[in-house]
C-alpha positions as CSV (number, residue, x, y, z in Angstrom):
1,X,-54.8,105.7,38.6
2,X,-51.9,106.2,40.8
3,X,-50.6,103.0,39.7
4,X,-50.2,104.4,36.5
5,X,-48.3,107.6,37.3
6,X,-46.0,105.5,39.3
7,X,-44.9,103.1,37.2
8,X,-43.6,105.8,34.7
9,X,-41.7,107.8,37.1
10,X,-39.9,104.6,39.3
11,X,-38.8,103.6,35.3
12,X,-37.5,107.1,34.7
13,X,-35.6,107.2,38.0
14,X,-34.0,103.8,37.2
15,X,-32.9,104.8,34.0
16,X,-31.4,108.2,34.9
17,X,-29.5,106.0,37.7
18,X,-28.2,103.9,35.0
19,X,-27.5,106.6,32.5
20,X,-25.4,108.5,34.7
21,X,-23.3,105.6,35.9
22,X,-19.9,105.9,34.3
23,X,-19.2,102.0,34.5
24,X,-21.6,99.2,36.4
25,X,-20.3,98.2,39.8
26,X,-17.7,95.2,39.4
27,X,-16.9,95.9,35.8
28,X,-13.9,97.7,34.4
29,X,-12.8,99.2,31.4
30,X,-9.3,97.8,29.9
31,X,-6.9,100.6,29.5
32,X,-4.6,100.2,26.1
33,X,-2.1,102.5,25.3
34,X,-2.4,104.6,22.3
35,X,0.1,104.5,19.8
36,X,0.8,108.4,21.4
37,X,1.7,106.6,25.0
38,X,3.4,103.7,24.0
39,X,6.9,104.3,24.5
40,X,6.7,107.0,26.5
41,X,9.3,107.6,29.5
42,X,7.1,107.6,32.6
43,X,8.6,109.0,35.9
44,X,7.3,107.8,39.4
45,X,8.1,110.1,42.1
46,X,6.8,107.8,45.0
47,X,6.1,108.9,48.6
48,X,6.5,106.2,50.9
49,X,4.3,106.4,54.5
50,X,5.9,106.3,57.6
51,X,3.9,106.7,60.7
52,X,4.2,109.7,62.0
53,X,5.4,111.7,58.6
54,X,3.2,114.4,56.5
55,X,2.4,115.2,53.2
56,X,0.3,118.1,52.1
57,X,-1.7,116.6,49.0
58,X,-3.7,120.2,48.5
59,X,-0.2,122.0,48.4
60,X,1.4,119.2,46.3
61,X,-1.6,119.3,43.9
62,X,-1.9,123.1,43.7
63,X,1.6,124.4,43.9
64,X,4.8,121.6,43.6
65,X,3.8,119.6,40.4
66,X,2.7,122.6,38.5
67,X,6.0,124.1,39.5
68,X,7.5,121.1,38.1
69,X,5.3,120.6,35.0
70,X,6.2,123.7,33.9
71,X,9.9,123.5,34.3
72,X,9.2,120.2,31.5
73,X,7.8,122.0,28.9
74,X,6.9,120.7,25.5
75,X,8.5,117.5,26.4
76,X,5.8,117.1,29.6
77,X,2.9,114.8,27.2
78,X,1.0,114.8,30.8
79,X,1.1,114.0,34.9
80,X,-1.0,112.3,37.4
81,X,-1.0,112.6,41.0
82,X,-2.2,109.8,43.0
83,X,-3.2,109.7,47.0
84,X,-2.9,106.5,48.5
85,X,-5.7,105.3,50.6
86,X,-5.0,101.5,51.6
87,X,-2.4,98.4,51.1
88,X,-3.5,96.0,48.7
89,X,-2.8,93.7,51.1
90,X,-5.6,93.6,54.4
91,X,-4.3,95.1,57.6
92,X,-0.7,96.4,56.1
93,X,0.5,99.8,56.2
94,X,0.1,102.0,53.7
95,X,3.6,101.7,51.4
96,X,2.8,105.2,50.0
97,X,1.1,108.2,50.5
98,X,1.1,110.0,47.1
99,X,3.2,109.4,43.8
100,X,3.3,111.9,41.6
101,X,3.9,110.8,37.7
102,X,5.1,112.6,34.6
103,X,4.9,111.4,31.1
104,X,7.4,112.8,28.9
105,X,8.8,112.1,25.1
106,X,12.2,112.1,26.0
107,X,13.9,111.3,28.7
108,X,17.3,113.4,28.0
109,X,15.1,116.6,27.8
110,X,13.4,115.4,31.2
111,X,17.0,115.7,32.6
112,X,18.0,118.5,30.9
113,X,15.2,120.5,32.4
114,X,15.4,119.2,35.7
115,X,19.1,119.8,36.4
116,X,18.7,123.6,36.3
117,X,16.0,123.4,38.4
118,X,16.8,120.5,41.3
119,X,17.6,122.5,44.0
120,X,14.4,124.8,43.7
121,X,12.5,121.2,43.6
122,X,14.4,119.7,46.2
123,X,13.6,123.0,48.6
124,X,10.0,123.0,47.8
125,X,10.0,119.5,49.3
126,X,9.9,121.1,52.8
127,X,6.4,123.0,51.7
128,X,4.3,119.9,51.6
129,X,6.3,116.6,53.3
130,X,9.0,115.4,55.4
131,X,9.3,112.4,53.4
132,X,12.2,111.4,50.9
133,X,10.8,110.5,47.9
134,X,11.5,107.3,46.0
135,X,11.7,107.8,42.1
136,X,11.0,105.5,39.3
137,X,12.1,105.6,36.0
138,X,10.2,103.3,33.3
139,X,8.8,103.0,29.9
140,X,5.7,102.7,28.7
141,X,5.3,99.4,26.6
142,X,1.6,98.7,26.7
């Protein structure tokens, strides 16, 4: 009799695990790029570590890229921020501790909205890192 009830519950438990699994272990989705992203300007603000140097990921996530995003506007389609946890190589440094990444339309309006507002981006810096940041500017092609 115990069997019975057993049975039942160990097969609901298994299939609530798998249910609620977003993707099986080892398995990954391919990303492709809408005909909304394609051609999109993408800018990489890159942190690069150096021992000894800081970055405050809660204030940069909270405070500086909001700040930013909203100086963008209706060009701004979205933005990522990324924290850097290993090399992809084994036992080398880190080569960055965040990158922060805006997608925009247009890349003249990107720089239209940024020049008014550098130096209030550029003294924000000092809120959450000592680091010079290294920045990127690409398009998105697939």
């Amino acid at each position: 009799m115990k069997f019975k009830l057993i049975v039942p519950v160990l097969l609901l438990a298994i299939c609530l695990v798998s249910f609620n699994r977003e993707k099986p272990p080892g398995k990954f989705e391919k990303h492709t790029v809408t005909m909304d992203e394609k051609g999109l300007v993408k800018i990489s603000v890159m942190y690069p570590f150096s021992e000894g140097k800081t970055f405050n990921m809660e204030y940069y996530e909270t405070k500086h890229m909001p700040m930013v995003a909203g100086f963008l506007g209706s060009n701004l389609v979205k933005y990522t921020i990324e924290k850097g946890i290993s090399s992809g190589i084994p036992n080398q440094p880190l080569p960055y501790m965040a990158i922060g990444t805006f997608y925009v339309k247009s890349l003249s309006e990107y720089q239209k909205a940024i020049a008014p507002n550098r130096d209030a981006i550029r003294a924000d810096f000092a809120n959450y890192t000592d680091v010079a940041p290294v920045i990127l500017v690409s398009e998105v092609v697939k």
